[in-house]
Steps between C-alpha positions, in 0.01 A plus 500: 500500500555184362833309528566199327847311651712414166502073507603500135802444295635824325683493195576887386534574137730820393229715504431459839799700576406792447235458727743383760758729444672572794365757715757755421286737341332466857786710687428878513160439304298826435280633340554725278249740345646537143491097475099505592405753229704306240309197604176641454576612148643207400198310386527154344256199438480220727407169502586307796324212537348311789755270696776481704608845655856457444443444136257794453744727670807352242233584221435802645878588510523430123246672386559842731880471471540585893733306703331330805655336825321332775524161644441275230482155698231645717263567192554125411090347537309831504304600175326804318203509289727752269347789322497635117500883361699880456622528814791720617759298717408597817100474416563153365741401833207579691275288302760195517520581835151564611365288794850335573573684784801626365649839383825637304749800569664627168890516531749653284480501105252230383489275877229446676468268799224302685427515844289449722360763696376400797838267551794736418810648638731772440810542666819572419569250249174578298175296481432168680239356402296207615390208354203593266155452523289459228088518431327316269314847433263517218555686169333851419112421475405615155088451353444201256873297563541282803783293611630184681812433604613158543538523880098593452450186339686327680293540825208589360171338661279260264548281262815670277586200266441642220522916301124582549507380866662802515282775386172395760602851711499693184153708473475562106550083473192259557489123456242221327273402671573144361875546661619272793143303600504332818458155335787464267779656726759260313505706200872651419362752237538816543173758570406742238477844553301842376661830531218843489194243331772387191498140453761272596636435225570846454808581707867484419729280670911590542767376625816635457373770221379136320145401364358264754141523307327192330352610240372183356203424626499667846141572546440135521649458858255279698737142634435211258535168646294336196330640201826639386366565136216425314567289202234481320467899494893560545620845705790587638572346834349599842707590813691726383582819679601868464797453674772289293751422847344420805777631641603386909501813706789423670657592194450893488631762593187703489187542317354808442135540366435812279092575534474845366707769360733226329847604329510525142757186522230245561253408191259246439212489813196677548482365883901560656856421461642240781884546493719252682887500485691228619755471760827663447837435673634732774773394607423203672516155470265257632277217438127466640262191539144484564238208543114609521216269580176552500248217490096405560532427847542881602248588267109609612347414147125566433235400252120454462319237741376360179846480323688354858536141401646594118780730712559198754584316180618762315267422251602716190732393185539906501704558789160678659538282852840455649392344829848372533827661390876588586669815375885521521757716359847470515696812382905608496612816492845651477784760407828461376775776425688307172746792427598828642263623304258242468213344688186290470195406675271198441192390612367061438163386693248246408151476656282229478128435605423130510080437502303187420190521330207297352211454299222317419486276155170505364283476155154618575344327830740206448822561777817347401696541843708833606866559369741624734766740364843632659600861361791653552526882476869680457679804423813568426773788506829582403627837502855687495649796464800621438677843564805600343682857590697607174617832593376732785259645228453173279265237701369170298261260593337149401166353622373187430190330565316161531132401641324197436157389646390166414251266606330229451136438361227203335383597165085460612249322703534275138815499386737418827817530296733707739704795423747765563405893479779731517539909501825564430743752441859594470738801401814712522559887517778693460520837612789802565524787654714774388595845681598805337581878608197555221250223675412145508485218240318188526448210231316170548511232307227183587371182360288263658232214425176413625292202453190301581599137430207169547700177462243194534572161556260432175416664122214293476156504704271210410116352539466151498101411521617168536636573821216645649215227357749282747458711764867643487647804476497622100692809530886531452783704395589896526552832266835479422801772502477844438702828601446865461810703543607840442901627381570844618766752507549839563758774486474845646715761553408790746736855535403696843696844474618710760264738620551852358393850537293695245434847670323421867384160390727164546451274228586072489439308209433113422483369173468152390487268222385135496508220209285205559491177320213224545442111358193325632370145408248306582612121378308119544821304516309132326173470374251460766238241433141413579373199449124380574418126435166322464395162486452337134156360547208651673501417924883406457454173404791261441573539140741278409405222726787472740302452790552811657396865436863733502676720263463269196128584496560865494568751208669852526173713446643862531889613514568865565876613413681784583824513302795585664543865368660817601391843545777770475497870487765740540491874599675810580500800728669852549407737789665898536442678818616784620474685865558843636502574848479894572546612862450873599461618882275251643351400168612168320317438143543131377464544080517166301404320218519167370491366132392133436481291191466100423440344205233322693210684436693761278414809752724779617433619840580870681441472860578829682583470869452850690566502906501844688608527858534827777665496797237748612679638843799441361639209800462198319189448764180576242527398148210540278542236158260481175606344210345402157574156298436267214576164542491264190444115537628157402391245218489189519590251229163294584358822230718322249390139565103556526329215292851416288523152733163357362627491166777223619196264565356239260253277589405152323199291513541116417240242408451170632718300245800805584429691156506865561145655478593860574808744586423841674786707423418838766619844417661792661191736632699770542424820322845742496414786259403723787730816672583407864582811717739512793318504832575766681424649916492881514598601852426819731554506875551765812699428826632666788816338733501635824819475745399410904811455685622170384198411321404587151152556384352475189146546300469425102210496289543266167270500267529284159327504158559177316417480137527287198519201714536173286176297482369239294217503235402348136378565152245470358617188310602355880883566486662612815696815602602746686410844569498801713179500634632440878499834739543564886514723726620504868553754778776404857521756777782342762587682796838353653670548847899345467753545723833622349753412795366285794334577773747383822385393828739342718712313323273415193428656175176519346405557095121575430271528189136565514348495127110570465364495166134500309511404110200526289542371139230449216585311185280362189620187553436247740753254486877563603586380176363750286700420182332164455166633636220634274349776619136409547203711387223316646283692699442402846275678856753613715413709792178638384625522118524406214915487442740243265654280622782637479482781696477237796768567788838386454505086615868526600767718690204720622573486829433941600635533863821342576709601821837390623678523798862365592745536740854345531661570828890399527639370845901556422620348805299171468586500115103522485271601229093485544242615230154520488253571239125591530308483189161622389284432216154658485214483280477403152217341296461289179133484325313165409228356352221441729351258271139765513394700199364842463271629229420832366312620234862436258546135639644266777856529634649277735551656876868572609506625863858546713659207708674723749802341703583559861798680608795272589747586778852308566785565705852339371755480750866382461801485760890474338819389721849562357678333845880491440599140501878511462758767423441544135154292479167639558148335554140580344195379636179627378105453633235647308161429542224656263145554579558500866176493596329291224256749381341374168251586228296351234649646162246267322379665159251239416268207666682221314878567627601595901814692552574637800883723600772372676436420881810483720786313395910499644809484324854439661846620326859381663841580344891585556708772373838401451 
């Protein structure tokens, strides 16, 4: 058992009270029969969510209407990962209470007390009970939805600085191959990540029941320290991501990943849903800092022989070689009861990477020296929440967010004019909670904006000729301003009804509405100007016969101008769903639907949601699951944009004497008469969970059928769109071993998950990207046939056997927590061009054949100390070191670029607890 010794200020609200009620319903406790049935019959909805134990058992108390006593300042500290559902009270007791250690006797009318059973009394003044002792015990295990708690995080082993850090033990999730290379370790951007084959870009991001999607531009993710646009074919900005808050772990609550079998609540992904919720107040005040450091000197980085010297110099304008860096975060955390009734939480952290780089300045064969450049790499946050208790049945509650990255970059190898990329984000959500005899009601109300901002030191990139007949430098200047930024809000309102009886089969109902409203705009903030001079006379001679050959003997050939313009569309959404959950016996049938609309593409949507489950022995031990779903995707407002930018470009040609000889005035290539349909993911999978002592087992088969994915094509007159041409299909088997309370030996506790899964997935398109890809019908030899191109292997996220295991043993009496994690990735192949032809009697193809990579192995390892400093202030020192035994591979895809994973690298984390 785990036993955490209170070092923390307490500040109880009213509701608290009833928790701590004196232990008078404790004397002469019973336990009487009449009370048990009427518990079992009294089923209501529950949502409790993950947190502190003492606040899920005051929610509990509210929602079930029992009155509880217990020891209140003993649950102070110890958490729950909550649960949601028709329960009856005493079913959903033991749920709240399952893998604490602790158990209830029922007293007189409506009381029910906690205890603990291997540490009570009874004499002759009733029940004495000992202090309790609480588990961190896992939640039910349930197929396709996983969940952390933030004592998980917390201690988790590896590199957890980020949300997708978080999902590497989850088996239907699989990571670029591009993701986290072992020379550019100073990155701060967070890695992308593939659920069942979908693309990245594909998943839904929430936090807090609020949009945490980019929906921009997402596909293009890659980091851009340079090249930031491309002015004289203007597009949207690159670096962007799906995820609009890069949100600081520390921050959460829990996160809970939804694979397979998703709720009808959650629209708008064809991969998963990742749902975080942030902190909430329980009771307890306190403030928390942290420091981390990581840095190059306890890194093992590796690169080609041939490419050493550019990583000793960190030879890249791109951020490719970071030979030298130094991470660092600073974060706060804290909780504050304002009121009675209300409390808050709040999380604040920066984290910075500082790395040099440089590059060589050269026209040709003629070297003009190497530029050195410092970049600094940061991301902020700033979240809160606050939790306000109306009435026992009334509960209201704000969330508001704020992430930043930003860092720095040079505009090209050309053009050095420095600056500042940022991915940015910020919103506010509020959300109630209301409990009636009839059910529950929930609203939400959201708005938020996201943003890709460029802010350059210059508007104006120039070519002097001059300059470079003298042997100087003749390029200058930068691409200007521009942001991309989405407006969002949302309001949804959700009724979950008590369950109910209709003849032998119990009956609970969810229906919900939501109202979306979207503006997106894509805006150059001042002209941006090109301007390309020549000399007057022929061999830049001195024209007007000052002596010396400069800018006076120059004329402005060519200027290229992109007004400063704005982009704006605005659109709407509405969504119905509706859910019926029928239980019989040991059978539980999961009916739903879901109805989307947006003005976006003008499509509505039905995507029915079917889940059965049997309890087949009827013990809760062997549970058979199957279930049937259609997901439908996002869109992206990158449809909208296409070729609209080149038409903000004019172009002017001067003569000698400065008289205009020509203006180019470009058009919008984009062709828009054309019926885009809604992607969609149809869904069918099998599983089994399988009870062993303490251990839960579990075996799923996924399988996913992707179709009208977005992809790119033209006319016939050469005017871009988009279609539906795009199609995929992918099949996940993942057998899983977890533990559901720890194992104990001696005085330690020890949590265990073994994942092993194998992924196959088969798309028509290559790229990652497949809405700005075309899909190619050239015919190429590929394994002894003739195929298209097309029907290549997937480049990315086609990684087929993945297996995880981690452990996280807890040494109470030394206020010790170690973790380990053992990771796996096997296999996987991308095809190239060998450069060799083949000829048959209908022509000559170019020869693909499989670059195969070699399985990679790593053990991450992590050791957390919460010593007890003073009376009320409590220490934090944590060790991690990744890639323990600095196993590498070559993760090269082509001849002309090396890139090779992470080798071992350390990371230290010190804080106080006040």
């Amino acid at each position: 058992m785990t036993h955490t010794s209170s070092v923390r200020f307490l500040k109880r609200r009213s509701a608290l009270t009833l928790l701590a009620a004196s232990i008078a319903f404790a004397s002469g406790v019973t336990t009487p029969v009449a009370y048990a049935e009427s518990s079992s019959v009294n089923v209501r909805y529950y949502d409790v969510p993950a947190g502190a134990l003492s606040q899920a058992l005051n929610t509990f108390a509210a929602m079930s209407g029992v009155f509880l006593g217990g020891s209140g300042e003993l649950l102070s500290g110890k958490r729950t990962l909550g649960f949601q559902g028709e329960y009856s009270t005493s079913q959903a007791l033991d749920l709240l209470l399952s893998g604490t250690g602790l158990s209830y006797k029922t007293g007189e009318g409506n009381s029910i007390v906690l205890i603990d059973p291997n540490a009570v009394t009874e004499g002759e003044d009733g029940i004495t009970m000992s202090p309790l002792l609480v588990e961190s015990g896992r939640s039910t295990t349930t197929l396709g939805k996983n969940v952390l708690s933030s004592s998980e995080i917390e201690s988790m082993a590896g590199d957890t600085s980020n949300l997708t850090d978080l999902l590497k033990g989850n088996g239907a999730v699989r990571f670029s191959r591009s993701s986290s290379t072992s020379a550019n370790s100073a990155s701060m951007r967070p890695d992308e990540v593939s659920i069942h084959g979908q693309s990245h870009y594909q998943n839904a991001y929430v936090i807090d029941g609020m949009s945490a999607n980019n929906d921009l531009n997402p596909g293009d993710s890659e980091d851009t320290y340079s090249n930031p646009i491309s002015p004289t074919n203007l597009s949207m900005l690159s670096g962007s991501s799906s995820q609009s808050y890069y949100v600081d772990p520390d921050a959460l609550e829990s996160v809970t990943v939804y694979d397979s079998n998703v709720p009808v609540e959650f629209g708008g992904f064809l991969g998963g849903v990742i749902s975080s919720t942030l902190k909430r107040y329980d009771g307890e005040d306190y403030l928390s800092v942290k420091y981390a450091i990581s840095k190059d000197e306890w890194d093992e980085m590796h690169a080609d022989e041939d490419l050493a010297e550019d990583l000793a110099d960190g030879d890249s304008i791109e951020g490719e070689y970071t030979p030298e860096y130094l991470k660092q975060r600073l974060t706060l955390t804290g909780a504050q009861g304002i009121t009675d009734k209300l409390g808050m939480t709040f999380t604040a952290s920066r984290a910075t990477s500082a790395f040099d780089q440089s590059y060589v300045k050269n026209i040709g064969n003629t070297v003009y020296g190497k530029q050195g450049v410092e970049y600094d790499d940061t991301v902020d946050n700033a979240m809160a929440r606050f939790d306000y208790k109306a009435s026992q049945d009334l509960d209201v509650g704000v969330s508001m967010l704020y992430a930043n990255r930003y860092h720095d970059g040079v505009t090209n190898a050309s053009y050095d004019s420095a600056f500042v990329k940022s991915h940015q984000a910020a919103g506010i959500g509020f959300d109630t909670v209301l409990r009636t005899d009839s059910g529950v009601l929930k609203t939400l109300l959201t708005y938020d904006e996201a943003k890709d901002t460029l802010d350059s030191d210059d508007s104006t990139y120039t070519y002097h000729y001059v300059d470079y007949y003298n042997g100087n430098w003749p390029y200058s200047g930068g691409y200007g301003n521009v942001n991309q930024q989405q407006n969002s809000a949302k309001f949804t309102v959700e009724w979950l009804q008590n369950a109910f009886d209709v003849g032998s089969y119990k009956h609970s109902l969810q229906t919900g509405l939501e109202l979306g409203y979207k503006k997106m705009f894509y805006e150059v903030e001042g002209d941006i100007v090109s301007e390309n001079y020549r000399c007057i006379n022929s061999g830049c001679a001195d024209s007007n016969g000052d002596g010396v050959i400069d800018y006076d003997d120059e004329y402005l050939r060519i200027t290229n101008i992109i007004a400063a313009n704005k982009l704006e569309k605005t659109y709407h959404s509405a969504a119905v769903y509706f859910s019926d959950t029928i239980k019989k016996g040991d059978w539980t049938h999961y009916l739903g639907v879901r109805a989307d609309y947006s003005s976006t593409l003008g499509n509505v949507d039905l995507s029915p949601r079917i889940t059965t489950q049997w309890d087949v022995f009827s013990d809760q031990q062997t549970t058979l699951l199957a279930g049937a779903n259609r997901y439908y995707g996002r869109d992206f407002f990158q449809y909208e944009v296409n070729s609209t930018l080149r038409s903000w470009r004019t172009m002017y040609r001067y003569n000698s004497d400065g008289s205009l000889n020509r203006q180019t005035n470009y058009s919008d290539q984009s062709f828009r008469d054309y019926d885009l349909d809604t992607p969609y993911s149809d869904e069918w999978n099998i599983g089994v969970i399988q009870r062993f002592g303490v251990v839960d087992a579990t075996l799923q088969f996924v399988n996913r059928e992707s179709r009208d994915l977005v992809t790119r094509t033209e006319t016939e007159d050469g005017l871009d769109y988009y279609t539906n041409y795009g199609r995929s299909s992918t099949d996940t088997v993942t057998l899983t071993f977890e533990t559901r309370n720890p194992f104990e030996v001696g005085a330690t506790d020890t949590y265990g998950k073994l994942s092993i899964s194998y992924q196959e997935s088969e798309r028509n398109t290559i790229s990652d990207v497949s809405y700005e890809e075309t899909i190619s019908s050239d015919e190429i030899y590929y394994k002894g046939s003739v195929i298209y191109e097309s029907q290549l292997p997937s480049f990315d996220f086609n990684i087929p056997v993945s297996i995880s295991f981690s452990t996280r043993t807890e040494i109470p009496d030394w206020r010790l927590i170690v973790a380990n994690s053992i990771n796996v990735q096997s296999g996987g192949k991308v095809a190239q061009d060998t450069g060799e032809n083949y000829t048959n009697s209908t022509g000559t193809y170019d020869i693909y054949d499989d670059l195969k990579f070699d399985q990679l192995i790593t053990l991450d390892t992590s050791v957390e100390w919460k010593p007890e400093l003073f009376a009320e202030v409590e220490g934090y020192i944590k060790l991690s070191v990744n890639n323990v035994f600095d196993d590498y591979i070559d993760k090269s895809t082509s001849s002309s670029s090396y890139s090779y994973t992470l080798g071992r690298s350390g990371s230290l984390e010190v804080g106080m607890r006040f």
